[in-house]
N, CA, C and O atoms as a GROMACS GRO file, in nm:
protein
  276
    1UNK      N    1  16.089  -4.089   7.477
    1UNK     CA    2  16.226  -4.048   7.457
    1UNK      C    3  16.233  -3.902   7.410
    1UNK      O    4  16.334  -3.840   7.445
    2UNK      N    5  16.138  -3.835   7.333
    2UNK     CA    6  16.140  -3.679   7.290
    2UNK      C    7  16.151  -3.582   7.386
    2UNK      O    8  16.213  -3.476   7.384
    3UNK      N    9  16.070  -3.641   7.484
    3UNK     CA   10  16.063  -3.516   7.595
    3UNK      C   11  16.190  -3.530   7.686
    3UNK      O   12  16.172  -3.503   7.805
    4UNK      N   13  16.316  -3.569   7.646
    4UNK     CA   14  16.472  -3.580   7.696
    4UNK      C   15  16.555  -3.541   7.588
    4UNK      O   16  16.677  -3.524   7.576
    5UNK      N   17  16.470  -3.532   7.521
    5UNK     CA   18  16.588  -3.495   7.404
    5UNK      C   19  16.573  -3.360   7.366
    5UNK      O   20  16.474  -3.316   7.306
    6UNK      N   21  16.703  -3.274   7.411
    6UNK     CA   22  16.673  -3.118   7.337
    6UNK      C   23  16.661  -3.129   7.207
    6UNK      O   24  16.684  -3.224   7.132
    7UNK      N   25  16.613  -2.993   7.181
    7UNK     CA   26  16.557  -3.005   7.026
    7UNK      C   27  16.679  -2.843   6.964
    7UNK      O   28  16.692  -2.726   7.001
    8UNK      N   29  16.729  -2.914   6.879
    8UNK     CA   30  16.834  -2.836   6.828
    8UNK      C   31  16.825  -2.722   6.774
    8UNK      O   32  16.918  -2.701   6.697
    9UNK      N   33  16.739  -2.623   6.783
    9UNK     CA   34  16.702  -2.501   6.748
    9UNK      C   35  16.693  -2.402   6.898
    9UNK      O   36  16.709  -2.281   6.912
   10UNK      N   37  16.668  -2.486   6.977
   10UNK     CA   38  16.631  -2.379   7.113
   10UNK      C   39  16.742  -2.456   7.248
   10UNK      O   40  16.816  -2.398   7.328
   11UNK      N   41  16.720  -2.577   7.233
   11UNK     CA   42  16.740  -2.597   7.327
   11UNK      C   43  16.714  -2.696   7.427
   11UNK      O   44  16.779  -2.776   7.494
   12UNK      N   45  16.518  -2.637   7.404
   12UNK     CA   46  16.467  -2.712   7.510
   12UNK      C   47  16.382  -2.870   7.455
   12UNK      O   48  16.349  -2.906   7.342
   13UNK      N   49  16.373  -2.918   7.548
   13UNK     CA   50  16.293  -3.033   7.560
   13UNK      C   51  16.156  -3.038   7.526
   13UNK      O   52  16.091  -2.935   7.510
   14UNK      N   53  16.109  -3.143   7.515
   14UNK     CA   54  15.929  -3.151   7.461
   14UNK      C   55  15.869  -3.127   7.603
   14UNK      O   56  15.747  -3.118   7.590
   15UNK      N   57  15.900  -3.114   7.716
   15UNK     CA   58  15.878  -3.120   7.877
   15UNK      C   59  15.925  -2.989   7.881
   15UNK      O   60  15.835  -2.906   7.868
   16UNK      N   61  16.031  -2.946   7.894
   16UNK     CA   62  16.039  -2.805   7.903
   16UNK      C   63  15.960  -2.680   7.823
   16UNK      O   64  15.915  -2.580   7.881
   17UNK      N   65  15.955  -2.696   7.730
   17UNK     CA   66  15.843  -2.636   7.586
   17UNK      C   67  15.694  -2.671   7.666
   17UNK      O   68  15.637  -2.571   7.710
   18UNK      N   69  15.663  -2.731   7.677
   18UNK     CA   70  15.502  -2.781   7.735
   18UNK      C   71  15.496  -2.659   7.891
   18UNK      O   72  15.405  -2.580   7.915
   19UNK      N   73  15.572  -2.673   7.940
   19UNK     CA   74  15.587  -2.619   8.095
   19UNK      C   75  15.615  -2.513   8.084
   19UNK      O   76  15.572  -2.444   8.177
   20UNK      N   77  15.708  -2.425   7.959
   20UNK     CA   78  15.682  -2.291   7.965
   20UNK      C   79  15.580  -2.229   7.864
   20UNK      O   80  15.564  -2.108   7.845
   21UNK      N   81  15.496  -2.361   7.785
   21UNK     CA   82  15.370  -2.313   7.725
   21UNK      C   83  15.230  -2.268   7.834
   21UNK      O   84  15.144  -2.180   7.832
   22UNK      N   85  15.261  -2.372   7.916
   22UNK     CA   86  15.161  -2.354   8.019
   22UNK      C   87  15.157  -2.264   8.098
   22UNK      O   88  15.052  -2.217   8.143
   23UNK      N   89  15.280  -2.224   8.128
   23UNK     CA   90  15.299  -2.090   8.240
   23UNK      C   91  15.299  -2.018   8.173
   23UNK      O   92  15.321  -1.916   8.239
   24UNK      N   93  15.283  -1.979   8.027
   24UNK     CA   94  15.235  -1.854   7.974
   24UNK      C   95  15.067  -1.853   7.943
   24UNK      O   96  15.002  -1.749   7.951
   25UNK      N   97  15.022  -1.949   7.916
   25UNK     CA   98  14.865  -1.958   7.909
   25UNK      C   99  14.878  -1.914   8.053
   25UNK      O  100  14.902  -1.794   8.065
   26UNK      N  101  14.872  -1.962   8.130
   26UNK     CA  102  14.837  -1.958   8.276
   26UNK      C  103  14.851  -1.802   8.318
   26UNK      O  104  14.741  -1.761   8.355
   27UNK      N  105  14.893  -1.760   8.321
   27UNK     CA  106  14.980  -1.620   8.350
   27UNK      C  107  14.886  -1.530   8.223
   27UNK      O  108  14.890  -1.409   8.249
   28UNK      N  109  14.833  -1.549   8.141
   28UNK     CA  110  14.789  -1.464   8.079
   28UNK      C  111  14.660  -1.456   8.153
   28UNK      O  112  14.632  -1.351   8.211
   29UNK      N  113  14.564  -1.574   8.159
   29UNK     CA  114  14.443  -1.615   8.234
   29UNK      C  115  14.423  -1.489   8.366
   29UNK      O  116  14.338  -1.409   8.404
   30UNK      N  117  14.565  -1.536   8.402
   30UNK     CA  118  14.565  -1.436   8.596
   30UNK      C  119  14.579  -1.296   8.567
   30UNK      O  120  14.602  -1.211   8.654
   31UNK      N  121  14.564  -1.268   8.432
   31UNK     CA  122  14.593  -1.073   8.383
   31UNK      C  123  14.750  -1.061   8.478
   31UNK      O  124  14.761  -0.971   8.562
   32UNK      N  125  14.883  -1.175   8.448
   32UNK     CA  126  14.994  -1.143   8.455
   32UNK      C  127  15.064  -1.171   8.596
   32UNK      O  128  15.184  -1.172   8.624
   33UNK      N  129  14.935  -1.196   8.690
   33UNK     CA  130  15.032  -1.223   8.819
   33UNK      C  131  15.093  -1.360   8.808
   33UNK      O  132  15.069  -1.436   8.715
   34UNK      N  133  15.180  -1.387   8.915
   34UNK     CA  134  15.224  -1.539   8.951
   34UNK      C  135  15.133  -1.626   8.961
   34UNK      O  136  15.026  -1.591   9.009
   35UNK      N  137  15.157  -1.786   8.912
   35UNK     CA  138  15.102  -1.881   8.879
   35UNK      C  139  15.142  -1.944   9.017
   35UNK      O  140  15.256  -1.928   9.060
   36UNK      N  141  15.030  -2.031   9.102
   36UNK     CA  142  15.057  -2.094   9.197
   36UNK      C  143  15.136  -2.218   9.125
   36UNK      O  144  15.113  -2.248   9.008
   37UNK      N  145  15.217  -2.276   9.194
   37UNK     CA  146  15.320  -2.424   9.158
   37UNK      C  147  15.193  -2.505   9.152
   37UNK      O  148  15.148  -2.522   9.039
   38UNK      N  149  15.135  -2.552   9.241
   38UNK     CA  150  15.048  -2.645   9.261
   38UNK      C  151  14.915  -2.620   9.128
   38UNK      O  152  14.834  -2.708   9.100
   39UNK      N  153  14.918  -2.514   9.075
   39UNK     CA  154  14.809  -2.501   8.920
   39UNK      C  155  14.861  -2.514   8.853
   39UNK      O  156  14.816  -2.588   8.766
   40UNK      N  157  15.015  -2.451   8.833
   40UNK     CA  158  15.117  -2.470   8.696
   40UNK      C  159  15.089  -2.623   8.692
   40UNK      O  160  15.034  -2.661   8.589
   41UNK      N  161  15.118  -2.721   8.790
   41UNK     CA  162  15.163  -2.850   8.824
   41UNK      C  163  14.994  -2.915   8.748
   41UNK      O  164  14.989  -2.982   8.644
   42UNK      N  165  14.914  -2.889   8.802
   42UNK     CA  166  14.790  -2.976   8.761
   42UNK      C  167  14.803  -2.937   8.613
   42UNK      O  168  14.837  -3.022   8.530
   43UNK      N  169  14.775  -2.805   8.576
   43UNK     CA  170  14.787  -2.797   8.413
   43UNK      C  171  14.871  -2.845   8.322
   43UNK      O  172  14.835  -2.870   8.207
   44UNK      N  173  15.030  -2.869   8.380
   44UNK     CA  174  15.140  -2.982   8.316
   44UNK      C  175  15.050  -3.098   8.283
   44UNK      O  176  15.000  -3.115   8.172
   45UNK      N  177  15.032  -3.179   8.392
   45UNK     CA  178  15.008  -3.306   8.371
   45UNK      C  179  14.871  -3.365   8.290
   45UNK      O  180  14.841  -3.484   8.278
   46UNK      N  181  14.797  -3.250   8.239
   46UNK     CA  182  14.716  -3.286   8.171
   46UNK      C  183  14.769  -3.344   7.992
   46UNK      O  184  14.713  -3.402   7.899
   47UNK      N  185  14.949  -3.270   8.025
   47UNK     CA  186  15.019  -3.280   7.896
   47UNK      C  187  15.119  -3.400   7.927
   47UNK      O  188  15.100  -3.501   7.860
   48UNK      N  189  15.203  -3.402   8.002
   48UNK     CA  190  15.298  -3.456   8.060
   48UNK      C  191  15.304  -3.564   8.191
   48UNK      O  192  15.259  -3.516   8.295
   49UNK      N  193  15.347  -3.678   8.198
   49UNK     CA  194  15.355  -3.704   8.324
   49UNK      C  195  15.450  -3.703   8.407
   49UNK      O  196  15.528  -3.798   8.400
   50UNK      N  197  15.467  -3.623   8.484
   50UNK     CA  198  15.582  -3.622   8.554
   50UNK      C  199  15.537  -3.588   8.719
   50UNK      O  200  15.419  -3.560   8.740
   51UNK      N  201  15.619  -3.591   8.816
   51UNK     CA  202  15.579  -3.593   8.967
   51UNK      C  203  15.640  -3.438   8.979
   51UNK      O  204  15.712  -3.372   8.904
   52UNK      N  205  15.586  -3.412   9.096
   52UNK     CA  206  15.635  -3.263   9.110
   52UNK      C  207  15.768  -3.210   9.191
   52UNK      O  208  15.793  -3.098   9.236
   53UNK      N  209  15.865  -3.366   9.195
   53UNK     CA  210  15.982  -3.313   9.204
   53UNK      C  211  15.994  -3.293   9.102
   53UNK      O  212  16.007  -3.172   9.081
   54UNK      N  213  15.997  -3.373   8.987
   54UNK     CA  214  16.035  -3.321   8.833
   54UNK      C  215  16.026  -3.207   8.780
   54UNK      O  216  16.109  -3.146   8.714
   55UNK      N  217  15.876  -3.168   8.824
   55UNK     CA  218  15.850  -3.003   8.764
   55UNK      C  219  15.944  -2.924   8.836
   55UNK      O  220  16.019  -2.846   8.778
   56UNK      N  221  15.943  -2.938   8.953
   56UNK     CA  222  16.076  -2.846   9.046
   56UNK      C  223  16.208  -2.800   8.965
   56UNK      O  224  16.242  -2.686   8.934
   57UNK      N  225  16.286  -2.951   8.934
   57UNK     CA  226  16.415  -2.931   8.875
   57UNK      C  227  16.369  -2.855   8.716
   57UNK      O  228  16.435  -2.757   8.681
   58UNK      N  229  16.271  -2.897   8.638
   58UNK     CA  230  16.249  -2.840   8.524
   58UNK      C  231  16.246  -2.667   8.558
   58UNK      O  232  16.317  -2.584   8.501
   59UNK      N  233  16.156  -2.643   8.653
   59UNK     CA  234  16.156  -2.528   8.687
   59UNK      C  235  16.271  -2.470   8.720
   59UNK      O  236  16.299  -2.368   8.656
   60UNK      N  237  16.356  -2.510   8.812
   60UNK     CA  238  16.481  -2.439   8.848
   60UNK      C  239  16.612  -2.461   8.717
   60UNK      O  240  16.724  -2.411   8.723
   61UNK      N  241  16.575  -2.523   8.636
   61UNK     CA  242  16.704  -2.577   8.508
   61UNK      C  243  16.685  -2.448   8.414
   61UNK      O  244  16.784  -2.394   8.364
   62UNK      N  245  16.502  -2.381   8.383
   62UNK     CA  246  16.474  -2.275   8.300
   62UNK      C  247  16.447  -2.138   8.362
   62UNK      O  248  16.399  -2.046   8.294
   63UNK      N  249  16.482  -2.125   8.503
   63UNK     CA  250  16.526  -1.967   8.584
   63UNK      C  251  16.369  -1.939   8.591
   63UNK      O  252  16.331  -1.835   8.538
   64UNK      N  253  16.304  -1.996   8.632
   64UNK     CA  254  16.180  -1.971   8.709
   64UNK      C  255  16.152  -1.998   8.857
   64UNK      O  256  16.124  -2.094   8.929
   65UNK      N  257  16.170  -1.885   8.865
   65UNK     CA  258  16.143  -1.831   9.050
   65UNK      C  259  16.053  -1.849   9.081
   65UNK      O  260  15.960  -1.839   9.000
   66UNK      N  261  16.027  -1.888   9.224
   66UNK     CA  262  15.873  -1.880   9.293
   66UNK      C  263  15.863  -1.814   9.388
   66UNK      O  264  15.974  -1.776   9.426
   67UNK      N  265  15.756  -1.770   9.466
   67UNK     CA  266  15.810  -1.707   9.603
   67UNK      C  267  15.874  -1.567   9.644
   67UNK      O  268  15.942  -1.533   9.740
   68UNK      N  269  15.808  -1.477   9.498
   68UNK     CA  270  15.840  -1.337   9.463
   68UNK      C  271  16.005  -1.340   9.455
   68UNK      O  272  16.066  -1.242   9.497
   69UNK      N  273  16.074  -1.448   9.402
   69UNK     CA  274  16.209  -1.444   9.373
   69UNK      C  275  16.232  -1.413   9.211
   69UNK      O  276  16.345  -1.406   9.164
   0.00000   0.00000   0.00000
């Protein structure tokens, strides 16, 4: 139930927080370029379980572009 429930200081979710923890580890690793979906996605789920429509909408709900957008 935590990872649906915003958390009243930010905002975000225990799922959203995890997913933009990861895409900043991740992104530091690559010296700053774009994170493939499909690595962001494996490194989530070592935290989270969710399918990768899920990560999609998470992704598009917190303004993360893919696809040099």
């Amino acid at each position: 139930m935590s990872k649906i429930i915003p958390d009243v200081r930010d905002g975000l979710t225990r799922t959203e927080r995890i997913i933009l923890y990861v895409l900043h580890e991740t992104q530091r690793e690559l010296n700053g370029r774009n994170v493939p979906t499909v690595m962001l996605y494996g490194r989530v789920l070592e935290y989270v379980n969710i399918s990768e429509e899920e990560l999609h909408v998470y992704l598009d709900r917190l303004g993360v572009k893919g696809d040099g957008r």
